[in-house]
Biopython code that builds the backbone (N, CA, C, O; Angstrom):
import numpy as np
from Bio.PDB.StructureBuilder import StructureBuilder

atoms = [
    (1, "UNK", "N", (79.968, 96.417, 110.984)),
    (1, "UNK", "CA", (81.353, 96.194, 110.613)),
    (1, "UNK", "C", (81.582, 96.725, 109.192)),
    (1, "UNK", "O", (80.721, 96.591, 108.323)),
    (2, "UNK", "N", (82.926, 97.415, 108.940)),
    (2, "UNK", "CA", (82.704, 97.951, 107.632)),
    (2, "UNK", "C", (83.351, 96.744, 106.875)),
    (2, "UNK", "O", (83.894, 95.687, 107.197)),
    (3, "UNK", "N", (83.003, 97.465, 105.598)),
    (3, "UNK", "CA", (83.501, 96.268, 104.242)),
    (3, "UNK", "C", (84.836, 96.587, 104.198)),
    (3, "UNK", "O", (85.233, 97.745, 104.330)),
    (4, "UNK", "N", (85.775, 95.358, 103.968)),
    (4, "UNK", "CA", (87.168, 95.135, 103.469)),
    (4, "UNK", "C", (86.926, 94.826, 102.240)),
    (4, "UNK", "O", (86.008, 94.325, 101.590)),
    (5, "UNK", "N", (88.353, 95.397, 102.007)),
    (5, "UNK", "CA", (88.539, 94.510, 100.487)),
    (5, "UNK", "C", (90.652, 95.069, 100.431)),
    (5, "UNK", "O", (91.299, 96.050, 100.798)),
    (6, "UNK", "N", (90.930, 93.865, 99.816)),
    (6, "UNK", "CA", (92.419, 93.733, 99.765)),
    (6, "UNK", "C", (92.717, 94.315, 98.463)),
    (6, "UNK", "O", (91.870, 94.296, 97.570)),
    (7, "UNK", "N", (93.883, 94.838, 98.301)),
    (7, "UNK", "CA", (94.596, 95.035, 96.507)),
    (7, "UNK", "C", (95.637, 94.350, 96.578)),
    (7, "UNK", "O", (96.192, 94.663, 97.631)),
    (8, "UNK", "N", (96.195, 93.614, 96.062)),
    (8, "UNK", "CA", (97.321, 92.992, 96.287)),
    (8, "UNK", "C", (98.330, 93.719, 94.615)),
    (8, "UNK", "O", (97.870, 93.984, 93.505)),
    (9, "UNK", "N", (99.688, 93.823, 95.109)),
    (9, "UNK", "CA", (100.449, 94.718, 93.911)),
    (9, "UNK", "C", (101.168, 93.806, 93.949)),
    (9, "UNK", "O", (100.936, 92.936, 94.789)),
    (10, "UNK", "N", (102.192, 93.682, 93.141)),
    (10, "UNK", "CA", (103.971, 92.792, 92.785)),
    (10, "UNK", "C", (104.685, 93.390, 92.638)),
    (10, "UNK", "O", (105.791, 92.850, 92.645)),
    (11, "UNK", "N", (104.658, 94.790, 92.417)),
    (11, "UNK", "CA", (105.294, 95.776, 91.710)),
    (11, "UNK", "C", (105.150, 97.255, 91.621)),
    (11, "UNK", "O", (104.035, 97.661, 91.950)),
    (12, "UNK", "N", (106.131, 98.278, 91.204)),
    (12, "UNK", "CA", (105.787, 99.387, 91.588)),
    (12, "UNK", "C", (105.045, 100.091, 90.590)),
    (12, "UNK", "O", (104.796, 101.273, 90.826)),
    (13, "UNK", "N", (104.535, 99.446, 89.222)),
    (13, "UNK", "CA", (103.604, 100.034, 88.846)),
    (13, "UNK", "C", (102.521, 99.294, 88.974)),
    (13, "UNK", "O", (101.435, 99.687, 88.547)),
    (14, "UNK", "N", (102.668, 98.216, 89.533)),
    (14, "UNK", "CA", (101.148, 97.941, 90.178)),
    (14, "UNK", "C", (100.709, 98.782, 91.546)),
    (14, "UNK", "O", (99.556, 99.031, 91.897)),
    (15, "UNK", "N", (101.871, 99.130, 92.186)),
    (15, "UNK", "CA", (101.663, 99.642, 93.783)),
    (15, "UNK", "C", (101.058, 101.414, 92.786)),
    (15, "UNK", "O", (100.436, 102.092, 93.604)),
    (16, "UNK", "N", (101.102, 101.837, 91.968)),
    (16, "UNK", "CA", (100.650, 102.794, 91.431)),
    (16, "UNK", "C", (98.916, 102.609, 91.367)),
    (16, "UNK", "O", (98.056, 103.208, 92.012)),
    (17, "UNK", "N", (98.806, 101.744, 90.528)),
    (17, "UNK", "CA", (97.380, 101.214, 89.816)),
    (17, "UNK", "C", (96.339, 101.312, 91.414)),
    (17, "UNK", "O", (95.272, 101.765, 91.828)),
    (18, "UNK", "N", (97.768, 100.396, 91.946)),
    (18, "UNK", "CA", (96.200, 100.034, 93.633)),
    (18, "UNK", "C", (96.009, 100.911, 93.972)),
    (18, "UNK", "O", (94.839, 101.254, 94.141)),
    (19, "UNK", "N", (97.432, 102.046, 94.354)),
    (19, "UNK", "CA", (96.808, 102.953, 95.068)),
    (19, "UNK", "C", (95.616, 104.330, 94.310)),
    (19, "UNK", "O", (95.031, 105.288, 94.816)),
    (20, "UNK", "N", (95.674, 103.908, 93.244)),
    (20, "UNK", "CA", (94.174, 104.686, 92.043)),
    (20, "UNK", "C", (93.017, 104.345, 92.046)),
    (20, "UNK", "O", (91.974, 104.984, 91.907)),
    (21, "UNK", "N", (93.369, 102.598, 92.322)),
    (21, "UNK", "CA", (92.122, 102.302, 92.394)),
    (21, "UNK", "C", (91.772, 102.188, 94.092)),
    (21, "UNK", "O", (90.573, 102.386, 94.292)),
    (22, "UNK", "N", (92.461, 101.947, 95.192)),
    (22, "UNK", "CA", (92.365, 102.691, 96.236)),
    (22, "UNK", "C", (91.151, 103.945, 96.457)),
    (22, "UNK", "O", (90.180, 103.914, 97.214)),
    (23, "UNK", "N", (91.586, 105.045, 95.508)),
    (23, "UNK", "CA", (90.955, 106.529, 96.114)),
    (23, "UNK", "C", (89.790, 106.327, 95.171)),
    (23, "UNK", "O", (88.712, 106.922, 95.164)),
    (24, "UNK", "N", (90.153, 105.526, 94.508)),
    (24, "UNK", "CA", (88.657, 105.529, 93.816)),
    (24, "UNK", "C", (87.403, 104.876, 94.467)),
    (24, "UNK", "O", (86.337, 105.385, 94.815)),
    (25, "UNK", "N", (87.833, 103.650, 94.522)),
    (25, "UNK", "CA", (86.591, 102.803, 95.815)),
    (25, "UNK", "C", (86.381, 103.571, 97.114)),
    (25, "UNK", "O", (85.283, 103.623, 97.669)),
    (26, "UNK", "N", (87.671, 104.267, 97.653)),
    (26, "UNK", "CA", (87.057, 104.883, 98.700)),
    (26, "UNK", "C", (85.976, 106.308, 98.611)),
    (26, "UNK", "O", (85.013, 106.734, 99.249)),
    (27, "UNK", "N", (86.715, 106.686, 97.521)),
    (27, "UNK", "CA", (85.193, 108.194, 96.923)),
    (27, "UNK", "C", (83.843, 107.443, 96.703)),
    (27, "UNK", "O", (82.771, 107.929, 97.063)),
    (28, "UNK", "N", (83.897, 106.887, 96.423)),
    (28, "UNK", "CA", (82.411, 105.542, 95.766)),
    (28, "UNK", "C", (82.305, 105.166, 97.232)),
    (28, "UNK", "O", (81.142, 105.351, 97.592)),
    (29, "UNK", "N", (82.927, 104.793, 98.037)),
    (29, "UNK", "CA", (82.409, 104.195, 99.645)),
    (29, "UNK", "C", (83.352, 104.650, 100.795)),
    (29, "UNK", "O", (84.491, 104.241, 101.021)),
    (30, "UNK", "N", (82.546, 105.702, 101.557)),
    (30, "UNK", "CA", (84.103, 106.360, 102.362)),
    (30, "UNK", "C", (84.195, 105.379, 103.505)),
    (30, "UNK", "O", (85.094, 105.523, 104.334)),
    (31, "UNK", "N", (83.346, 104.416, 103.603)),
    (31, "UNK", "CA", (83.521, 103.438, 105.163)),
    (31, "UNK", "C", (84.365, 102.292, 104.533)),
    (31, "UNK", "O", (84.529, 101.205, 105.088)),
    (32, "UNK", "N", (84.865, 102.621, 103.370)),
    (32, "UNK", "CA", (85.404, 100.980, 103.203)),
    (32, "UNK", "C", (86.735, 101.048, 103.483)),
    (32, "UNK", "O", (87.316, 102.082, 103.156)),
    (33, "UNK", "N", (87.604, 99.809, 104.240)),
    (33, "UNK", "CA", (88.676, 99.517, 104.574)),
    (33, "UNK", "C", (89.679, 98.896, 103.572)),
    (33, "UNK", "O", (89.542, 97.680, 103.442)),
    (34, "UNK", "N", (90.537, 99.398, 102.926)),
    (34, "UNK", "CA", (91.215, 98.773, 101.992)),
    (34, "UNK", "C", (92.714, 98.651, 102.727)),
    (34, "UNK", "O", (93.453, 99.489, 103.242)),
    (35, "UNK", "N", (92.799, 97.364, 102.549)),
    (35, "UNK", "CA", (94.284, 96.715, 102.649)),
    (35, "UNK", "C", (95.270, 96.085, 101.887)),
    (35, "UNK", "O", (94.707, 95.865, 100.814)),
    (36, "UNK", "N", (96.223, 95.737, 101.830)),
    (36, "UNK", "CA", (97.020, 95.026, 100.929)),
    (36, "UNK", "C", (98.627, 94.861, 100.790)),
    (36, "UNK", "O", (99.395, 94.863, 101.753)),
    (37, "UNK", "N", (98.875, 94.767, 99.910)),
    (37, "UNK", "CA", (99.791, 93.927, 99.346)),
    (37, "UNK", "C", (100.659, 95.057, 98.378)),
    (37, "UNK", "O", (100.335, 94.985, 97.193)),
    (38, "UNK", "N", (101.783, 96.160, 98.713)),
    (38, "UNK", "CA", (102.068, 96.914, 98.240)),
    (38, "UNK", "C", (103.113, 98.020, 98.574)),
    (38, "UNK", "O", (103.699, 97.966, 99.655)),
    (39, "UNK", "N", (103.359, 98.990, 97.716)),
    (39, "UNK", "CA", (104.546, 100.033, 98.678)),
    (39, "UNK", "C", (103.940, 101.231, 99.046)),
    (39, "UNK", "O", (102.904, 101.585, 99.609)),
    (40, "UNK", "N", (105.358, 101.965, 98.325)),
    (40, "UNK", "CA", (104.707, 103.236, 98.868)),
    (40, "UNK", "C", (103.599, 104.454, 98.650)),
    (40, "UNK", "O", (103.124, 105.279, 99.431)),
    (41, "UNK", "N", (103.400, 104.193, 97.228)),
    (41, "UNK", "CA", (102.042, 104.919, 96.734)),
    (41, "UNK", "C", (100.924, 104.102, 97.222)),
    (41, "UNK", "O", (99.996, 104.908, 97.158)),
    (42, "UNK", "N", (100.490, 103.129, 97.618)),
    (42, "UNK", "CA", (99.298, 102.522, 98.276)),
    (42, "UNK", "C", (99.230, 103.028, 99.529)),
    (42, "UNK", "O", (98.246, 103.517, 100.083)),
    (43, "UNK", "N", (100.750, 102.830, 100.109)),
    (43, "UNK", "CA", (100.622, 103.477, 101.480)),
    (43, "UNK", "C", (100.476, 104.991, 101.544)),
    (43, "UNK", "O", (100.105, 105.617, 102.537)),
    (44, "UNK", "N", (100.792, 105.469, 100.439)),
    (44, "UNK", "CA", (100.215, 107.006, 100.650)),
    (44, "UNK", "C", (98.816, 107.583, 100.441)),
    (44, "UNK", "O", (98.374, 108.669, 100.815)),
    (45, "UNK", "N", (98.170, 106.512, 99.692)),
    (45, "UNK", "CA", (96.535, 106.430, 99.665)),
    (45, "UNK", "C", (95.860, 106.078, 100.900)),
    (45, "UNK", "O", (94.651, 106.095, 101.134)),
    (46, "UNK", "N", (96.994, 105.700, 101.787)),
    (46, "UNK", "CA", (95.524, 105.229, 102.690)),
    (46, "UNK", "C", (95.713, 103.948, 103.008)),
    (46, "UNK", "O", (95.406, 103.611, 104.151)),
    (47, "UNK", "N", (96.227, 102.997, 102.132)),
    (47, "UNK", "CA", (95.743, 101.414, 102.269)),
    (47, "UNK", "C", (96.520, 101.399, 103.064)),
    (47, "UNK", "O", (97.475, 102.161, 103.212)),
    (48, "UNK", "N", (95.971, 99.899, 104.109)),
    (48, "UNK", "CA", (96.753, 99.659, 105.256)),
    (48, "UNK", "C", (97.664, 98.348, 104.680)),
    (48, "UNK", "O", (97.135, 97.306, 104.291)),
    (49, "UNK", "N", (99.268, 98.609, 104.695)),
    (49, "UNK", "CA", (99.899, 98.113, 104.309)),
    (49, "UNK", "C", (100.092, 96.429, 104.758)),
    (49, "UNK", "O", (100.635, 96.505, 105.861)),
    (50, "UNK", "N", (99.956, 95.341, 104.515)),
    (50, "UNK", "CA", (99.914, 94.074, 105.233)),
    (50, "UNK", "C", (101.799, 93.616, 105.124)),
    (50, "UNK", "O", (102.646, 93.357, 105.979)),
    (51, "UNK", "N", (101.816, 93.703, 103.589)),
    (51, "UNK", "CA", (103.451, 93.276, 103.229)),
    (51, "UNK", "C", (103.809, 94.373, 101.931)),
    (51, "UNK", "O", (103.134, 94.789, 100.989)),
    (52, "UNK", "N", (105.213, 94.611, 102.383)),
    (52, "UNK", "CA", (105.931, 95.744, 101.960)),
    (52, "UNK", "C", (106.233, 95.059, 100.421)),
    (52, "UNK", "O", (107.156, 94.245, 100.447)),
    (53, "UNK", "N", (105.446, 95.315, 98.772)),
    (53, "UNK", "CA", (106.214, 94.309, 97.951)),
    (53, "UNK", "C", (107.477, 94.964, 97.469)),
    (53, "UNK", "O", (107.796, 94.621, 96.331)),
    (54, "UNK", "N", (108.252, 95.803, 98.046)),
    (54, "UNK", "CA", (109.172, 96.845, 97.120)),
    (54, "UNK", "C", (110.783, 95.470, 97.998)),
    (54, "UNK", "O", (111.929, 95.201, 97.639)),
    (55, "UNK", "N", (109.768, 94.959, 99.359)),
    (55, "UNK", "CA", (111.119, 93.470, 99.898)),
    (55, "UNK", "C", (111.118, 92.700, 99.145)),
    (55, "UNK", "O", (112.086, 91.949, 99.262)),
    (56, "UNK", "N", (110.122, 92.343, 97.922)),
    (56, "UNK", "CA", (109.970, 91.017, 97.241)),
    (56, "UNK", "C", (110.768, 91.036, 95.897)),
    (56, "UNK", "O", (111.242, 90.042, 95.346)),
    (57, "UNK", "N", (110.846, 92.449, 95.419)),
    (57, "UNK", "CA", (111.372, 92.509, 93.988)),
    (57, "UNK", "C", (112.947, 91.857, 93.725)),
    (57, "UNK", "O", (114.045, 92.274, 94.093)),
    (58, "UNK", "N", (112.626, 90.858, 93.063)),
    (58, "UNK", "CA", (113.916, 90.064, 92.904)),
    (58, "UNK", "C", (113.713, 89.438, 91.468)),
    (58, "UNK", "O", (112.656, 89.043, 90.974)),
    (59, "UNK", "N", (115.285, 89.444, 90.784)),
    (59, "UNK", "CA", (114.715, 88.859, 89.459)),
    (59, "UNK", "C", (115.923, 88.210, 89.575)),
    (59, "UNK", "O", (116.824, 88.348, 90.403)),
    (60, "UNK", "N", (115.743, 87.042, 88.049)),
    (60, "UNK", "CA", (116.099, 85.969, 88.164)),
    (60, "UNK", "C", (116.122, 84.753, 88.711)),
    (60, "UNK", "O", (115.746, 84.619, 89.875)),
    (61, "UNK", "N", (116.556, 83.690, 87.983)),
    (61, "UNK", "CA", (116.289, 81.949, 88.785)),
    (61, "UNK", "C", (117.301, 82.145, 90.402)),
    (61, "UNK", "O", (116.830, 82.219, 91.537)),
    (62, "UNK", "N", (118.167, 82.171, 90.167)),
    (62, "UNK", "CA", (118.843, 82.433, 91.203)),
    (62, "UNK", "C", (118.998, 83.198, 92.203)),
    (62, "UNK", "O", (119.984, 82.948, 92.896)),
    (63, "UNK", "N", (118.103, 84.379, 92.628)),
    (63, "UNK", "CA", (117.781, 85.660, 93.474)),
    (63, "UNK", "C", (116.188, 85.421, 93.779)),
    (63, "UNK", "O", (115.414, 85.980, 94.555)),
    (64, "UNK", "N", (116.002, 84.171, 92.678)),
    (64, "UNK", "CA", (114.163, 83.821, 93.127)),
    (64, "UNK", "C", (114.294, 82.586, 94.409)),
    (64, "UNK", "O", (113.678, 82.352, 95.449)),
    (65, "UNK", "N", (115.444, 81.980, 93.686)),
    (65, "UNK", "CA", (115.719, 80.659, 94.496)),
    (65, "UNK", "C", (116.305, 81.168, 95.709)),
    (65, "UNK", "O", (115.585, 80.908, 96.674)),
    (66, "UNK", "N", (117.166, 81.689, 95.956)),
    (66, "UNK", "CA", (117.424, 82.351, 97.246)),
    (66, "UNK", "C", (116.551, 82.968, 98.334)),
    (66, "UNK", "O", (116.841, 82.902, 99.529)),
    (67, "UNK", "N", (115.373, 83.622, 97.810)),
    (67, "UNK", "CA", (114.344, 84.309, 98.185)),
    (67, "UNK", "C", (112.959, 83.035, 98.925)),
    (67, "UNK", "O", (112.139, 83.051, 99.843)),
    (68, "UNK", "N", (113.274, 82.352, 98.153)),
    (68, "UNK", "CA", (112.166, 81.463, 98.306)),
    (68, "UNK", "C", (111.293, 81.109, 99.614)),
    (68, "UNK", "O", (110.062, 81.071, 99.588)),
    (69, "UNK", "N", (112.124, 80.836, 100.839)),
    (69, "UNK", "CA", (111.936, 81.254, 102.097)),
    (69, "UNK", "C", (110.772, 82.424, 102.435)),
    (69, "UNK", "O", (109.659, 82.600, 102.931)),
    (70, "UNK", "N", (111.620, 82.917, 101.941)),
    (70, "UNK", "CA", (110.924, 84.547, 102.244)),
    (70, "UNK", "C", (109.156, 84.676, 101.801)),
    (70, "UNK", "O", (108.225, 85.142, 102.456)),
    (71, "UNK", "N", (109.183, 84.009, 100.322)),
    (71, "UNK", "CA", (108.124, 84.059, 99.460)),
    (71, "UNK", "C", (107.182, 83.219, 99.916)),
    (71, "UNK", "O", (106.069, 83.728, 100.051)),
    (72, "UNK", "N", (107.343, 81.593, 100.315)),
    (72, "UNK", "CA", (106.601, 81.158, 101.310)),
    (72, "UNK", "C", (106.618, 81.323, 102.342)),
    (72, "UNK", "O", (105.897, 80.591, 103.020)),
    (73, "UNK", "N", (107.137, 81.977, 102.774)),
    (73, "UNK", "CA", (106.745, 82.380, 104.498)),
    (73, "UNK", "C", (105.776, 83.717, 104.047)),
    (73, "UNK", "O", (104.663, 83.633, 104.566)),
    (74, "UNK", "N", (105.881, 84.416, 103.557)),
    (74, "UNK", "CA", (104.779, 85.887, 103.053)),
    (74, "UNK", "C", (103.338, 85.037, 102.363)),
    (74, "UNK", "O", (102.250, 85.483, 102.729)),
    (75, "UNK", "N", (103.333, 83.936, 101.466)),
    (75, "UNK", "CA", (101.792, 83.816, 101.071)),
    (75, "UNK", "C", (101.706, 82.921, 102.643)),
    (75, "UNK", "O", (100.980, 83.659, 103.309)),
    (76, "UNK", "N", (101.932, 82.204, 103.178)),
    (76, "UNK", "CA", (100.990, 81.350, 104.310)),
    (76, "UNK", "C", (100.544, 82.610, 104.935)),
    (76, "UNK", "O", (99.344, 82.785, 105.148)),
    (77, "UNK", "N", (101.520, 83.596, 105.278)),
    (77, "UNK", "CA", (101.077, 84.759, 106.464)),
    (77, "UNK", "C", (99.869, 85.561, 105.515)),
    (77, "UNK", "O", (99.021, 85.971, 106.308)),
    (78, "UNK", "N", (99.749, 85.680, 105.057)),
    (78, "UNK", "CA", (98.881, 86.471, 103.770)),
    (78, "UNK", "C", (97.426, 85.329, 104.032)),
    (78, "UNK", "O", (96.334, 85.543, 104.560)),
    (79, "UNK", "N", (97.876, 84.375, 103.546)),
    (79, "UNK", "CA", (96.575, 83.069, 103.499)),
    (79, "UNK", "C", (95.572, 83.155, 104.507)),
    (79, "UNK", "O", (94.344, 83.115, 104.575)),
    (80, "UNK", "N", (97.029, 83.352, 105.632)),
    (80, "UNK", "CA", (96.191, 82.845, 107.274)),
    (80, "UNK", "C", (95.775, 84.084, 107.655)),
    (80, "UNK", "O", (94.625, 83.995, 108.084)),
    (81, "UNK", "N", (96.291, 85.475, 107.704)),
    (81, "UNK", "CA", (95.297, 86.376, 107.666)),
    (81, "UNK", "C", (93.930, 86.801, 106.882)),
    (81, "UNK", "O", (92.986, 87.458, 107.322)),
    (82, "UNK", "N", (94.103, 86.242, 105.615)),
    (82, "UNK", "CA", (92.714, 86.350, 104.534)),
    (82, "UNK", "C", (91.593, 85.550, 105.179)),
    (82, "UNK", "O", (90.417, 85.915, 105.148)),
    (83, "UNK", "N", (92.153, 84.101, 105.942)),
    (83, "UNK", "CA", (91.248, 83.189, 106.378)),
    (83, "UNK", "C", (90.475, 84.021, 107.435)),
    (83, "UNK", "O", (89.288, 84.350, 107.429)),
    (84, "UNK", "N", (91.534, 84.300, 108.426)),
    (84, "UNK", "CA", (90.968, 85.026, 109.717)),
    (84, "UNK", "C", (89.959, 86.356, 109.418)),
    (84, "UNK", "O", (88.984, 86.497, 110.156)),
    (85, "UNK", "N", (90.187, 87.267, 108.397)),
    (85, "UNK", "CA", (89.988, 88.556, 108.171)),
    (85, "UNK", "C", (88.760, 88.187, 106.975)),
    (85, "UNK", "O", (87.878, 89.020, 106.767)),
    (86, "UNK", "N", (88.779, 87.290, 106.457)),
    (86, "UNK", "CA", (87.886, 87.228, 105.621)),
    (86, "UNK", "C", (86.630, 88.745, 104.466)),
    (86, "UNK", "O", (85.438, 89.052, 104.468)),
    (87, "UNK", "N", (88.034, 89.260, 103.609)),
    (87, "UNK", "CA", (87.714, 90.616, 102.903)),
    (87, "UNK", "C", (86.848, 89.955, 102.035)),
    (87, "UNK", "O", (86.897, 88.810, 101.584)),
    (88, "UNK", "N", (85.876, 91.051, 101.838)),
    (88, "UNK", "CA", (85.074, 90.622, 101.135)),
    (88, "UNK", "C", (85.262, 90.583, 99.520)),
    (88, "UNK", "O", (84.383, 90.070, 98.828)),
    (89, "UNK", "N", (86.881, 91.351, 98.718)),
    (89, "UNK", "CA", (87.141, 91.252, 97.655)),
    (89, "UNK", "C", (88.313, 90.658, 97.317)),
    (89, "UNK", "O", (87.893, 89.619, 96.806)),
    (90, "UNK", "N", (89.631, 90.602, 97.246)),
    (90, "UNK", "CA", (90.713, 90.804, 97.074)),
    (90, "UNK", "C", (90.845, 90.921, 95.208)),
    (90, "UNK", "O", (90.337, 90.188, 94.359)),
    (91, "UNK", "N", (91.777, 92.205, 95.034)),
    (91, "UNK", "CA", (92.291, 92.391, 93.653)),
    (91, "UNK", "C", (93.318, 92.094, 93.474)),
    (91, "UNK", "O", (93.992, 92.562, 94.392)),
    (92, "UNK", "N", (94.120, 91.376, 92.573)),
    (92, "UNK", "CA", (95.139, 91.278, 92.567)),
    (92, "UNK", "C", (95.790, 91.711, 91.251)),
    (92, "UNK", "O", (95.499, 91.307, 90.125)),
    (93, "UNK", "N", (96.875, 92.750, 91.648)),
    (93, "UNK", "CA", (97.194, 93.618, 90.522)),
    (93, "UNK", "C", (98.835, 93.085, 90.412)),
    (93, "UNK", "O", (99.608, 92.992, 91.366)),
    (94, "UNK", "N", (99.222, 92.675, 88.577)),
    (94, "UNK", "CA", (100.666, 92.381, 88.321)),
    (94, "UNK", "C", (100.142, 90.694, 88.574)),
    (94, "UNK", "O", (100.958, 89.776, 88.496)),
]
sb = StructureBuilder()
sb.init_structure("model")
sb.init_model(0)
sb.init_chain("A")
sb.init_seg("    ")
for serial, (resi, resn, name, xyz) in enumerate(atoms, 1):
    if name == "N":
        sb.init_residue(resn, " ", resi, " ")
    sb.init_atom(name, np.array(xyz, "f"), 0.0, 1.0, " ", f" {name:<3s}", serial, name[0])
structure = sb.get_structure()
């Protein structure tokens, strides 16, 4: 079974960073499976996208509070796949 490992981003210059450090772990290990938490430069590396974060970007108390739903319903689904999938790293970038 190959090795996982997650990047998790918040943001689009984190979705930058993962997807760098993305091509980098994969030159260092071409069997490894990287997934995560990110947009569209991760998804253009390769990583297999789990949740889109470019849906999450919301600022303020009031556009956070509205969102909130959304935000716990994305970490349980995140949780309960990490449980099931059990990667052997997760990074979390932002």
């Amino acid at each position: 079974m190959a090795t996982t490992i997650w990047i998790m981003a918040g943001e689009e210059s984190g979705d930058a960073y993962g997807a760098r450090l993305a091509q980098a772990l994969r030159a260092e290990r071409p069997g490894l499976v990287v997934k995560g938490m990110g947009g569209r430069a991760m998804a253009a590396a390769g990583v297999e996208i789990l949740l889109d974060s470019s849906e999450l970007g919301v600022v303020g108390l009031v556009e956070v509070l509205g969102h909130l739903g959304t935000f716990v319903r994305a970490l349980k689904a995140l949780s309960e796949r990490a449980a099931a999938e059990r990667p052997a790293a997760v990074v979390l970038i932002d």
